[in-house]
PAKOLNU-37399 format. One record per residue (C-alpha): x, y, z; residue in one letter. Coordinates in pm, 1 decimal, padded with zeros to 6 digits. Each point is the difference from the previous one (the first is absolute). Layout:
{{X; Y; Z}; 'A'},
...
This chain:
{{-03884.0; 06008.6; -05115.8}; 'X'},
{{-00279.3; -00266.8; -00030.0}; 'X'},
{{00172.9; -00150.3; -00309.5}; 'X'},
{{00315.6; -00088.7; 00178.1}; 'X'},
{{-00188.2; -00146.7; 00330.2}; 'X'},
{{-00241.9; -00201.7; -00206.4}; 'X'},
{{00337.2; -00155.2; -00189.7}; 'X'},
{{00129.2; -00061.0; 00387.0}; 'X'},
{{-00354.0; -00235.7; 00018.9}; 'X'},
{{-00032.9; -00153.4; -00328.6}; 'X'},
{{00085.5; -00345.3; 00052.4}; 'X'},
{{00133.1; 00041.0; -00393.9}; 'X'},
{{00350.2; -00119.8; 00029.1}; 'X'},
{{00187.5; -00264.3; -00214.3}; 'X'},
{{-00040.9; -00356.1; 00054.7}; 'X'},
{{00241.4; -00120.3; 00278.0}; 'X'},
{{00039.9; 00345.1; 00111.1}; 'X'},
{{-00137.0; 00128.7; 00310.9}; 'X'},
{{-00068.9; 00404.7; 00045.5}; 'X'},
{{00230.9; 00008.1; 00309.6}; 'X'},
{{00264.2; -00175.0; -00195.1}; 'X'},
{{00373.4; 00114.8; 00155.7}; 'X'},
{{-00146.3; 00230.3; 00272.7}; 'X'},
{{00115.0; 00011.4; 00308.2}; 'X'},
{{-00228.0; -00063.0; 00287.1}; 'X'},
{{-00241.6; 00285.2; 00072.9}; 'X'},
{{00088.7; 00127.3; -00299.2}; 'X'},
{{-00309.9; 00121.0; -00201.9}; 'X'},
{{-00087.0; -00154.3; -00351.2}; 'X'},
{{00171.9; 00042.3; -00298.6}; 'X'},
{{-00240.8; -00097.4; -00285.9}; 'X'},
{{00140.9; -00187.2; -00302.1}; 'X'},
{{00003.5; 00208.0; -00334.3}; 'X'},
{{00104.9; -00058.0; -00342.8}; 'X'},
{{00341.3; 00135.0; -00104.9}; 'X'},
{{-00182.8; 00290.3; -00216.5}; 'X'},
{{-00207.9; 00079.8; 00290.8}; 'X'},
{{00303.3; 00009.3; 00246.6}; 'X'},
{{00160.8; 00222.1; -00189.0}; 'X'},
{{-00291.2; 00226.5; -00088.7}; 'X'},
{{-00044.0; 00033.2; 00369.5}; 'X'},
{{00370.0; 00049.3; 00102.3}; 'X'},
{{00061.5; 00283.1; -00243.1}; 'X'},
{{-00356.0; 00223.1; 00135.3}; 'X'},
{{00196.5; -00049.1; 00309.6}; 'X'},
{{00362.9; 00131.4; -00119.8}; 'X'},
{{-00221.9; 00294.8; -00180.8}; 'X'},
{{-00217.1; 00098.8; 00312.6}; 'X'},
{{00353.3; -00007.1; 00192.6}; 'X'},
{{00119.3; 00232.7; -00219.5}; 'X'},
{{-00275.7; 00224.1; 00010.9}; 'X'},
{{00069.9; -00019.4; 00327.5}; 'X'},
{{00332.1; 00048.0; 00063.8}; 'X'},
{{00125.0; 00190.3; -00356.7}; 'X'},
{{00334.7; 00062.8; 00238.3}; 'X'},
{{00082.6; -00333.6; 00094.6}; 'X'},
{{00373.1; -00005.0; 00024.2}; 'X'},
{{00292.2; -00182.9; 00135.7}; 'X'},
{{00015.5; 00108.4; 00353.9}; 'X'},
{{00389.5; -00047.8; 00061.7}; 'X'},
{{00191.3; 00302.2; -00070.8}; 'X'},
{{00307.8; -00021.7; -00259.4}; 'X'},
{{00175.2; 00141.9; -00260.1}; 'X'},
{{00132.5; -00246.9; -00210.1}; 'X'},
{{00000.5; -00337.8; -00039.6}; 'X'},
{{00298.9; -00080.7; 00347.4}; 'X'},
{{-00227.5; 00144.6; 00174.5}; 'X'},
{{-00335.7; -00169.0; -00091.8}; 'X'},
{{00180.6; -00324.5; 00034.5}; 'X'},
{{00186.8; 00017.5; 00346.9}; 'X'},
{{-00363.4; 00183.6; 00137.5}; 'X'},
{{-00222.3; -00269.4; -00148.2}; 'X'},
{{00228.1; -00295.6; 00156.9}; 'X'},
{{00019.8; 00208.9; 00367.0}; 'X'},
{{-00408.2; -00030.8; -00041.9}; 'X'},
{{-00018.4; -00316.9; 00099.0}; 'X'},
{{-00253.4; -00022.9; 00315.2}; 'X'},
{{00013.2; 00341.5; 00053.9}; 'X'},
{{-00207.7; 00348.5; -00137.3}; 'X'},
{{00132.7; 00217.0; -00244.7}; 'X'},
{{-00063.8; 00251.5; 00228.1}; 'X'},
{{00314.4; -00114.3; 00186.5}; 'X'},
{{00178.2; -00103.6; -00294.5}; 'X'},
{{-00011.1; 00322.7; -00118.9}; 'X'},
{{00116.7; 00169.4; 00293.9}; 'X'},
{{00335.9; -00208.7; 00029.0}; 'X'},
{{00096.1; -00007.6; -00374.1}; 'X'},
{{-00009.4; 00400.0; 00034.8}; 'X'},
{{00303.3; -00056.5; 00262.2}; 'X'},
{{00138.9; -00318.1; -00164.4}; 'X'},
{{00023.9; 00171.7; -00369.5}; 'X'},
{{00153.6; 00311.3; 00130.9}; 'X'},
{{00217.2; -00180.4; 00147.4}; 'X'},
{{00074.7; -00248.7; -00237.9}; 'X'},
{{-00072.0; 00120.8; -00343.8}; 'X'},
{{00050.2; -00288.4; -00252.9}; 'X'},
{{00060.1; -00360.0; -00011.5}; 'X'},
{{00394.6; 00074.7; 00021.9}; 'X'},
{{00011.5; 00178.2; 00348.7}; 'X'},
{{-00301.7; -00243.6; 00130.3}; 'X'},
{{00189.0; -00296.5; -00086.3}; 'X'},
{{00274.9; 00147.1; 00240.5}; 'X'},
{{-00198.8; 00068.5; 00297.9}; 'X'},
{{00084.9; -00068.4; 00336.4}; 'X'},
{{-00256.4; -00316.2; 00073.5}; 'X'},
{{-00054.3; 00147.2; 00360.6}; 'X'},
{{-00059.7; 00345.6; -00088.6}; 'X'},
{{-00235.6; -00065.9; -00308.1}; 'X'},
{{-00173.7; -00248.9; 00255.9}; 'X'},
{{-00055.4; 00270.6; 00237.5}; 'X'},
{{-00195.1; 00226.9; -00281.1}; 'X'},
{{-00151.3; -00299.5; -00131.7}; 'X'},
{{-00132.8; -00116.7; 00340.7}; 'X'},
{{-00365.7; 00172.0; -00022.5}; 'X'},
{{-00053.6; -00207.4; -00281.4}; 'X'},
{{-00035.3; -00322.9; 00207.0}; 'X'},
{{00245.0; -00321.2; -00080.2}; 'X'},
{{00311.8; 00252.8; -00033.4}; 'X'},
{{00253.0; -00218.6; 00052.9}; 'X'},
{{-00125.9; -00237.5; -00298.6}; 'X'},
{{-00059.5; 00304.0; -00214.3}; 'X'},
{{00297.6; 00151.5; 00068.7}; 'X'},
{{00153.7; -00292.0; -00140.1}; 'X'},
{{-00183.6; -00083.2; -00309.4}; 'X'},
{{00021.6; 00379.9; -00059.5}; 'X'},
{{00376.4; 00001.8; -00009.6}; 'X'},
{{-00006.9; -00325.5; -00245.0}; 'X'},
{{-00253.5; 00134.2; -00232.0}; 'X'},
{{00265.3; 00310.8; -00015.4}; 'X'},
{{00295.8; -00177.1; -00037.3}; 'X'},
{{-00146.2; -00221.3; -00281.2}; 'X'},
{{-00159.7; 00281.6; -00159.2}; 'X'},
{{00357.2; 00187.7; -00000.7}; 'X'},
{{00140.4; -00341.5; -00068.1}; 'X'},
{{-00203.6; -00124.5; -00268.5}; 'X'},
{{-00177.4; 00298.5; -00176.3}; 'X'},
{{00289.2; 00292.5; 00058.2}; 'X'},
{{-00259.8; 00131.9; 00272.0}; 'X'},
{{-00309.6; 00045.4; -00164.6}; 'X'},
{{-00327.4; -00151.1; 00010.8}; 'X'},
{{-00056.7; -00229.7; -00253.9}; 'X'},
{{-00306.5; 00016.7; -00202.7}; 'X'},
{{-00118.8; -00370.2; -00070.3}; 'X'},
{{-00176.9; -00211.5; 00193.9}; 'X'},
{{00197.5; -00309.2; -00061.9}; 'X'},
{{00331.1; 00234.3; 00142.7}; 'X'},
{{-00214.8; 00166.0; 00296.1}; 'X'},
{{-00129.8; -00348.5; 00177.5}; 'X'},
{{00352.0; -00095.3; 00035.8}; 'X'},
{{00098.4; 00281.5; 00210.8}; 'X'},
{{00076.9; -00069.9; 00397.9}; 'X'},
{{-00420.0; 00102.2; 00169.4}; 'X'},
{{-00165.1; 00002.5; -00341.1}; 'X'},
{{-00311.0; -00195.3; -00111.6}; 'X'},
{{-00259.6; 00073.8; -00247.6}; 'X'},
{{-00192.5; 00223.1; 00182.7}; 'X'},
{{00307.4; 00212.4; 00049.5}; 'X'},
{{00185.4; 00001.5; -00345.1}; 'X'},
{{-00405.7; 00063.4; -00122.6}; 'X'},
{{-00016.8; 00328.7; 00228.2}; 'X'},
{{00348.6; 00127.4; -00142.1}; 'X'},
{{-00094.9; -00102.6; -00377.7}; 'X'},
{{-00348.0; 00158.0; -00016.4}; 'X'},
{{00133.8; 00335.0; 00139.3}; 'X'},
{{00335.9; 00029.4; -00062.2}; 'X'},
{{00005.4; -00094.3; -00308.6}; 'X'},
{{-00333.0; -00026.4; -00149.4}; 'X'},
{{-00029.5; -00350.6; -00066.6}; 'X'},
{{-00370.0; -00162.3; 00154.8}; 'X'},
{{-00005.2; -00197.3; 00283.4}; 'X'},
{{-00240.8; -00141.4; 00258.7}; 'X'},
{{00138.9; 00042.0; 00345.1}; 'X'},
{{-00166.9; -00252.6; 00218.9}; 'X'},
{{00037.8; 00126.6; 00359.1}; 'X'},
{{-00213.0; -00094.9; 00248.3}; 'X'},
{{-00254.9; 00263.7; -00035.8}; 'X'},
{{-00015.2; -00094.3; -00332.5}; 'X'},
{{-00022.4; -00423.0; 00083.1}; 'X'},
{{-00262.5; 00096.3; 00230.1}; 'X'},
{{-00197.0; 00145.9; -00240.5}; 'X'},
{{00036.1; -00157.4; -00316.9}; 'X'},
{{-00170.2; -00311.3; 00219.7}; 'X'},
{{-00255.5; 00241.3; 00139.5}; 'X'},
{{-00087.3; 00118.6; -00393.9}; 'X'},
{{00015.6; -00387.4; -00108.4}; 'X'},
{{00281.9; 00069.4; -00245.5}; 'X'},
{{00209.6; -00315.3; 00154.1}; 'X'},
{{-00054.0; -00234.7; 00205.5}; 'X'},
{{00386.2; -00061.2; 00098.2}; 'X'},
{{00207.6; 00108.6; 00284.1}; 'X'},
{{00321.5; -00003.9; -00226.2}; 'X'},
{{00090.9; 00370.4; -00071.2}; 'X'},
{{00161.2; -00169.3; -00341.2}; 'X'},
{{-00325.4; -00174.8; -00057.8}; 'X'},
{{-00222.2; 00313.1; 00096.1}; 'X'},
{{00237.7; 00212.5; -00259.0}; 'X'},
{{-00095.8; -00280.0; -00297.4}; 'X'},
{{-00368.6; 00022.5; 00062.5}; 'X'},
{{-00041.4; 00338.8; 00063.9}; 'X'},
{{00179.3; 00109.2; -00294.6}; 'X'},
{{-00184.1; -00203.7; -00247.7}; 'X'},
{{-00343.3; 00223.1; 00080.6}; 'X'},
{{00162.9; 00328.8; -00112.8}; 'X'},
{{00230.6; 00148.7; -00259.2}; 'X'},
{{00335.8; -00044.2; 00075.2}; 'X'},
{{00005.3; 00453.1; -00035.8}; 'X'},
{{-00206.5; -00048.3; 00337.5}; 'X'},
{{00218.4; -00200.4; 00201.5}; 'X'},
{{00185.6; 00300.3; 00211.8}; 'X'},
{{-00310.0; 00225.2; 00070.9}; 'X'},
{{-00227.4; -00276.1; 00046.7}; 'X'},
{{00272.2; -00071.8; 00270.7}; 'X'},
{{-00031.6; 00346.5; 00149.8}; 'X'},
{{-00309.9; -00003.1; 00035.2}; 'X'},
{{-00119.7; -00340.7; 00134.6}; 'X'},
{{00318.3; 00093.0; 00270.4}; 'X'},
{{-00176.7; 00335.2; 00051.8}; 'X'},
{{-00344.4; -00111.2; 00040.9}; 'X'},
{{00153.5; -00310.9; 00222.7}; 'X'},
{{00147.2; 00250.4; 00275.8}; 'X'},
{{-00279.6; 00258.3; -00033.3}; 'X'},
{{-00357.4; -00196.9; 00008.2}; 'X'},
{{00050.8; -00429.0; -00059.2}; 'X'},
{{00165.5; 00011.6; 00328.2}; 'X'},
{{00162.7; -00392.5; 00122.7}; 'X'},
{{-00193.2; -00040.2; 00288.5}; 'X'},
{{-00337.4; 00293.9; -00053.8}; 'X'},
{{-00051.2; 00062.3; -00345.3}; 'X'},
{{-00242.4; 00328.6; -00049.0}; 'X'},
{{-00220.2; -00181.1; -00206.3}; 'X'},
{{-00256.2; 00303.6; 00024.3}; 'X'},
{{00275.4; 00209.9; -00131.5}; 'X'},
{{00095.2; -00184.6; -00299.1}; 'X'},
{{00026.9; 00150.4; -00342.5}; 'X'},
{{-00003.5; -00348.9; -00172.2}; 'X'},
{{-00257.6; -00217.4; 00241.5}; 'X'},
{{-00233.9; -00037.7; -00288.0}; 'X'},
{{00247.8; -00211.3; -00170.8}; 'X'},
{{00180.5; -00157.4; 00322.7}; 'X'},
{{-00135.2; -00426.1; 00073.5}; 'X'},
{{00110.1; 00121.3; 00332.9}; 'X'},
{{-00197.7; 00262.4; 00087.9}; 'X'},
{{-00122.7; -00013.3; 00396.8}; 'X'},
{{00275.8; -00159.7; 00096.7}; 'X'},
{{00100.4; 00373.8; 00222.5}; 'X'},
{{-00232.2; 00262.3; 00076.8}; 'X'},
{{-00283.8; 00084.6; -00227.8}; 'X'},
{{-00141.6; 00282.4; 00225.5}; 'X'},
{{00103.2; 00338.4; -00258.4}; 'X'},
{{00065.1; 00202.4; 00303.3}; 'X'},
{{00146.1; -00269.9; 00209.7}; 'X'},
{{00240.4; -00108.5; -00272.9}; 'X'},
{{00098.6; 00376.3; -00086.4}; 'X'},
{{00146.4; 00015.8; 00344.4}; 'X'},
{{00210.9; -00250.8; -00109.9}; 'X'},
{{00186.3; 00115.8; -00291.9}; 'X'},
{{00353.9; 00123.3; -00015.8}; 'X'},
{{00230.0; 00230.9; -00094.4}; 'X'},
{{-00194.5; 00266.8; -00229.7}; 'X'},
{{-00308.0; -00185.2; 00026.4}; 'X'},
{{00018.8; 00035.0; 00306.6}; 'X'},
{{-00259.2; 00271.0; 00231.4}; 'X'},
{{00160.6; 00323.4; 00052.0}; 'X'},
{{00252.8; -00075.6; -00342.4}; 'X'},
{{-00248.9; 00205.4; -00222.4}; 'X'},
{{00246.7; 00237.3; -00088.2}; 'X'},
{{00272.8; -00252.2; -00076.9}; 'X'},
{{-00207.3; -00202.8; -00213.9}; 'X'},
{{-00143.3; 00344.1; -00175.1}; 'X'},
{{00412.9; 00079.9; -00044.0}; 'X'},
{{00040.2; -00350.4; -00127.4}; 'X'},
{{-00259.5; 00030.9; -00307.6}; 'X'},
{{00100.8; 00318.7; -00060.6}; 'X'},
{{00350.6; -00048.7; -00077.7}; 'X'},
{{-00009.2; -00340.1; -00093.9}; 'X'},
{{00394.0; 00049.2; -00145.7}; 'X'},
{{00098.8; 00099.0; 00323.9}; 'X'},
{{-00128.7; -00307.8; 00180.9}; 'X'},
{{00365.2; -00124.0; 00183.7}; 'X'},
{{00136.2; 00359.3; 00076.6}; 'X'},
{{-00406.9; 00051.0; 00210.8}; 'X'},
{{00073.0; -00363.7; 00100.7}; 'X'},
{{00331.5; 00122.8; 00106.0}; 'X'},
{{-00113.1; 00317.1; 00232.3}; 'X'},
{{-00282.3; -00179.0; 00121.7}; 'X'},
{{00222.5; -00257.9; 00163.6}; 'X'},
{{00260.7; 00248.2; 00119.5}; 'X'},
{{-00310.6; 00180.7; 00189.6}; 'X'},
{{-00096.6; -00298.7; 00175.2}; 'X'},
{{00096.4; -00026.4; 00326.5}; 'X'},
């Protein structure tokens, strides 16, 4: 790790640039880097992530591409914990983007209402169906330039459905993933459109959807918003902002999540294991928890 903390010190950046250049206060240092070097760095980063997490996966249930959609737009400032716990009621009950766009507003706002924001969801739910059976004979499309114009869809959204739905790379830029492209020095930009542009131009475009996953993974599980477990980190040799959370190794295990976390041993050992099972262990996991 002394490589990367010397760079934090170096006092080598380019003219007219300062090292703490776009950081927010309190924010550690980002040291400036050539393009080649940025991009050297980011990629050990995406590889020791998925060393690290060789089951990374999209972590809201679905079965085709309705279902990805309407899930990824009721995620909105909300877990997909929850998310996946309604859309098990909602798609029973509602199937397709036919019946949905023929719900009663006040019952789907009722099984909707765990979400958070219901009533607004409710309603951009029922649009996105209607234009979807409207417009596109009630399927998904499967072009960007089609998805962004549907009722609760953005980028980040239409990039979710296209990388795993239909196998086209995207970078979703959620906040997990905002939070730690900054953290990594990949952007300096708090526009998810921006973040999306600079991020992508480090890897292959093949990369785009894992590399998602995985920064998403690691961003619930160890770079935490508020306590990163710094001591914990698979990828701190490579990470400006190392320090920033708890460097302590048995301090900052205590503070991992999910499979990572204490006591998950046998979840985690289940996850390696049967890497092509990852969302159906995801799956039972969550319907265990209390």
């Amino acid at each position: 790790m002394a490589g990367i903390r010397a760079a934090r010190t170096s006092g080598n950046e380019p003219a007219g640039q300062t090292a703490n250049n776009g950081q927010a206060p309190g924010m550690p240092v980002v040291p400036a880097e050539s393009v080649l070097a940025l991009k050297r760095r980011a990629r050990r980063i995406n590889k020791a992530l998925a060393e690290k997490y060789p089951y990374a996966h999209a972590e809201l249930d679905f079965r085709n591409p309705f279902e990805l959609l309407v899930a990824t737009v009721l995620s909105a400032q909300t877990t997909d914990v929850t998310v996946n716990q309604v859309t098990k009621v909602l798609f029973a009950r509602w199937p397709d983007a036919r019946s949905l766009a023929e719900a009663d507003p006040v019952e789907l706002e009722a099984i909707l209402k765990p979400t958070g924001f219901f009533r607004a969801k409710a309603k951009n739910v029922l649009a996105l169906c209607t234009r979807l059976v409207d417009d596109f004979d009630g399927e998904v499309p499967s072009r960007m330039k089609d998805l962004v114009t549907l009722p609760g869809v953005g980028r980040k959204t239409a990039n979710v459905v296209l990388g795993n739905a239909f196998g086209v790379p995207g970078i979703s830029v959620d906040t997990h993933f905002a939070r730690l492209a900054k953290r990594f020095g990949w952007t300096q930009s708090e526009d998810p459109v921006q973040i999306e542009q600079d991020v992508g131009g480090l890897f292959e475009r093949k990369e785009w959807t894992m590399l998602s996953h995985r920064v998403i993974f690691h961003g619930r599980r160890v770079c935490h918003a508020r306590k990163p477990a710094c001591g914990a980190c698979p990828v701190a040799n490579w990470c400006p902002t190392y320090g920033m959370g708890e460097t302590d190794p048995d301090k900052a295990a205590k503070l991992l999540k999910y499979e990572l976390a204490p006591g998950n041993e046998a979840l985690l050992e289940q996850y390696l294991s049967e890497q092509h099972r990852a969302a159906e262990i995801r799956m039972a996991s969550q319907a265990r928890t209390p």
